[in-house]
N, C-alpha and C positions, 0 to 999 in steps of 0.2 A: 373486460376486467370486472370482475364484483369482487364486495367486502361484505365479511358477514361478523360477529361478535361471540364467543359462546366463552364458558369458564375457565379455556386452554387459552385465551388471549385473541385477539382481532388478528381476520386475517385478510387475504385477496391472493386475485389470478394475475398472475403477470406472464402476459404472452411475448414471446421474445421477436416472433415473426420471422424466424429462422432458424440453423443451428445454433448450439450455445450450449456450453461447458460450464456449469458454478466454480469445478475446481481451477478451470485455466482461467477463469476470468478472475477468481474472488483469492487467487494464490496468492497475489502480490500484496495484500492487505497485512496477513499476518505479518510478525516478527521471529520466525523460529517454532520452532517446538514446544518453548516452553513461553510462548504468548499466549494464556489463556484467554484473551479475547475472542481469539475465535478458532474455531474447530471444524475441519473438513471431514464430512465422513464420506461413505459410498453414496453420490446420487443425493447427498446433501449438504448444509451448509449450516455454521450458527457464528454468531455475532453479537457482541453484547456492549453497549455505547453510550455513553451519556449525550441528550438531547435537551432543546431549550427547556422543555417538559418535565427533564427527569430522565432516569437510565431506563433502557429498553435490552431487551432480547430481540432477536430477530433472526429467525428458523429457516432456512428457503430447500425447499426438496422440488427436486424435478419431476413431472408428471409427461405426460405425456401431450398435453395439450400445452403446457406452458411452464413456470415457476409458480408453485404453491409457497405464500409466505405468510406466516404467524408471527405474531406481536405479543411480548409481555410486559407488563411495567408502569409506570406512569408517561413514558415516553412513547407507547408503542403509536397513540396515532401518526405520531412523527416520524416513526420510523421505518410505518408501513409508506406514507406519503413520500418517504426521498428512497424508497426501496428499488425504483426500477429505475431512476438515477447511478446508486450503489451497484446494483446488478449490468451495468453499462448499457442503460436505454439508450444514453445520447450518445453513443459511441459510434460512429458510421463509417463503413469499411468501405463501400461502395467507391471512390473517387481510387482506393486502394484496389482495387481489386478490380477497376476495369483493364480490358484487355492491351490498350497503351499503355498504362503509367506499369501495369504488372510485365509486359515486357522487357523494360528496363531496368526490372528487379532483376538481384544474381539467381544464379538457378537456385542455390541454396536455398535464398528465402523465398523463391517460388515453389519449392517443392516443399516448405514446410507451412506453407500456406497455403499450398492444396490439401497437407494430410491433416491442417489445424484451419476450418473453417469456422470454431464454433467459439472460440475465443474473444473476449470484448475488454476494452479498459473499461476500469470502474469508476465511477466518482462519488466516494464517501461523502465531499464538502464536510470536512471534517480536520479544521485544519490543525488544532494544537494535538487533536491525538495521532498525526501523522507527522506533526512537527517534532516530539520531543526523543521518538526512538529514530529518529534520522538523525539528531544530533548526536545522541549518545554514540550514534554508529561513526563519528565524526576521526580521522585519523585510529582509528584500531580496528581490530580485525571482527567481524561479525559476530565472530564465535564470543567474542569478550564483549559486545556489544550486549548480544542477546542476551547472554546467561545475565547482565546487572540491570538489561531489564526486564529478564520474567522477575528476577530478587526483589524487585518494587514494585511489580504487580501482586507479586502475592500477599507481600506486607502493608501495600498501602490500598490495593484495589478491593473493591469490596463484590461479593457475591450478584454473579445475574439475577434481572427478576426471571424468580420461577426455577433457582438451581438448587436443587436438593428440597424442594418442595410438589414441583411438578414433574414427572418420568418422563416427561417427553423433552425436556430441556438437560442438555449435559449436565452432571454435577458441580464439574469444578472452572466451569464458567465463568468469568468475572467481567468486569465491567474498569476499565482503567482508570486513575485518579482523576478528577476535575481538575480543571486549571488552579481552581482555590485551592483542592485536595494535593497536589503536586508543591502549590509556591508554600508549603509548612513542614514539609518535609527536612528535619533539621539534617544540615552538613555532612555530621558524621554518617549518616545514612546513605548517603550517595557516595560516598567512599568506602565504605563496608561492601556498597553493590558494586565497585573496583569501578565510580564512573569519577575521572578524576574532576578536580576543579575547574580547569577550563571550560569540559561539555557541561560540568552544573552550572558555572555560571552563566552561559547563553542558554541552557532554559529556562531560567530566573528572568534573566531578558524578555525572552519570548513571554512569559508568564503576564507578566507588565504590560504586555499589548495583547492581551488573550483577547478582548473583547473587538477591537479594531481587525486581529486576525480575522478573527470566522469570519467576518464580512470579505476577506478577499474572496470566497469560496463564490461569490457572485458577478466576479468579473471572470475574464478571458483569461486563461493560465499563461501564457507570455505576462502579461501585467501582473498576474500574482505573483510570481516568480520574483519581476523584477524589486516590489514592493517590499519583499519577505528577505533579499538582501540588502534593505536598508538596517536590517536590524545588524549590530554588531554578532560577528562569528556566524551569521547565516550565510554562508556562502551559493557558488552556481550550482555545488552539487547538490546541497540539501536540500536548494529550490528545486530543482530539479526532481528529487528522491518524494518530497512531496505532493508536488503538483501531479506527477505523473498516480495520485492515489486519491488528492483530493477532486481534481477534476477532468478525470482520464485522457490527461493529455498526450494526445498522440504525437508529438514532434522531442520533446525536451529531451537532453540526454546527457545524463549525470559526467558531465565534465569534471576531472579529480578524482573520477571510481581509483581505486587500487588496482584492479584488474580490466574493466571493459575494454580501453582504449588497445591494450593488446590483442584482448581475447577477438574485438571488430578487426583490427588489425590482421588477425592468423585467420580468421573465418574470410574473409573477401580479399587478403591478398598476400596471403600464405608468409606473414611474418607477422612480427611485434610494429605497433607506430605508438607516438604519444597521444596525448588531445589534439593538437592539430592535426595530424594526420588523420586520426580517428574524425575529427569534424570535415575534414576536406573529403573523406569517402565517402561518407553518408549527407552531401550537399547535393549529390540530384534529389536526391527524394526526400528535401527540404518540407516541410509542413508533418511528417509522418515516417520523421528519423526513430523515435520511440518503438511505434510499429516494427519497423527494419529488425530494429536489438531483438525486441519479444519473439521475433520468427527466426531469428539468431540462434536466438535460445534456445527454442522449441526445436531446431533443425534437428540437434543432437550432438551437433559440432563439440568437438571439447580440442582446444588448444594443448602443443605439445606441453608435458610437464618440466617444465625448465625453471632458472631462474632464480632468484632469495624468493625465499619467506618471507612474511611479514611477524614479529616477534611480538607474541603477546605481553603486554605487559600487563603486571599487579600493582596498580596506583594502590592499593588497601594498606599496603607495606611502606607508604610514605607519607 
């Protein structure tokens, strides 16, 4: 690893010591399309974050020796130093992918975990900016999620360092509200982004213990998880939808999804189950159920189209 300094921003080598994908590892971060935090391009990656420092950019392009990562900001030394955390250092596949425990995987996920070697969970340690668009995602559909909240990143987020100043930094980059910048956001504005009262009020919550949060980012995600439903309206799922982004946890698995529990369901036993059923088939491979879903997903599987809809609704109109 070296770091070097110049007027494009600090940077370093981050060697992976193996295969490794930015776009399969750093996909689950975003929120949508229209989450300007961060931007996947060919063979590269960008990110823009407020740290204890201050807001950072952070660039990572793959090279052939490793990940190349630059730094802009008042945050960047921060950002370089949890960079290869973020990029899923601590992530270890190994207990996964020995030849016992992979035997007892479905062929499914062993065949898509031969052709997806290079995939990692990430751990931002970043917990209210993974906290507050998991609430919003809370009983509605993602699509109504997403769109109220790029509507508040673009109004209330402010410009990455280095966006529309420096060419090598996206332009329309941004950096998400602070927890301060979030708790003043008046009412009518979270209804105008169609996010009704309910999910504002529990980030209002969450807001109140911003500072106690980041500190879970330091324990074991089982304990974070469990801490983060003490908060009223934080429930298993959102702990879950979290942890598995703050501290790349490999086991958690978003109990109350709208869709998973079928979609595990149709993938490994050619029907629909609910949560418990969904939790009883993925109980051998207890510790790295998380994993299981990701290689679910990756497989290509897509469950029959059957079923309700889920109906968007317009809180803006009430």
């Amino acid at each position: 690893m070296t770091t070097t300094a110049s007027h494009a921003g600090t940077s370093r080598l981050w060697e992976a010591g193996g295969a490794y994908s930015l776009h399969q590892t750093l996909g689950i971060i975003g929120r949508g399309a229209g989450d300007r935090t961060v931007r996947l391009m060919p063979g590269a990656a960008w990110l823009a974050f407020n740290t204890p420092l201050g807001p950072a950019t952070l660039g990572a392009t793959e090279t052939a020796i490793g990940v190349r990562i630059r730094a802009w900001g008042p945050g960047a030394e921060h950002a370089l130093a949890e960079a290869p955390a973020l990029l899923g250092a601590g992530d270890d596949w190994s207990a996964f992918d020995s030849p016992d425990f992979a035997a007892t995987l479905p062929q499914l996920v062993q065949d898509a975990r031969r052709r997806h070697p290079a995939v990692r969970l990430p751990a931002t340690g970043r917990m209210v900016d993974a906290l507050v668009p998991a609430i919003l995602e809370q009983k509605v559909t993602s699509l109504e999620a997403r769109r109220g909240y790029a509507t508040l990143l673009r109004k209330f987020g402010t410009p990455a360092p280095g966006a529309g100043t420096d060419p090598a930094v996206p332009a329309d980059l941004m950096v998400a509200p602070s927890p301060a910048q979030w708790a003043v956001i008046p009412s009518w504005e979270w209804h105008k982004a169609g996010v009704g009262p309910q999910r504002s009020a529990t980030v209002m919550r969450v807001l109140r213990s911003a500072s106690g949060l980041e500190r879970l980012a330091a324990l074991p995600a089982p304990e974070a998880a469990i801490k983060l439903q003490t908060i009223p309206g934080v429930g298993v799922w959102t702990a879950a939808e979290v942890t598995q982004r703050t501290h790349g946890d490999a086991d958690q698995v978003a109990v109350g999804d709208y869709h998973l529990a079928a979609y595990v369901g149709w993938a490994l036993m050619g029907k629909p189950v609910d949560d418990d059923g969904m939790l009883e088939l993925l109980e051998p491979w207890r510790g790295h159920r998380q994993r299981v879903v990701r290689m679910l997903y990756l497989s290509g599987f897509r469950k029959p189209a059957r079923g309700p809809r889920m109906t968007i609704q317009d809180h803006r109109a009430h």
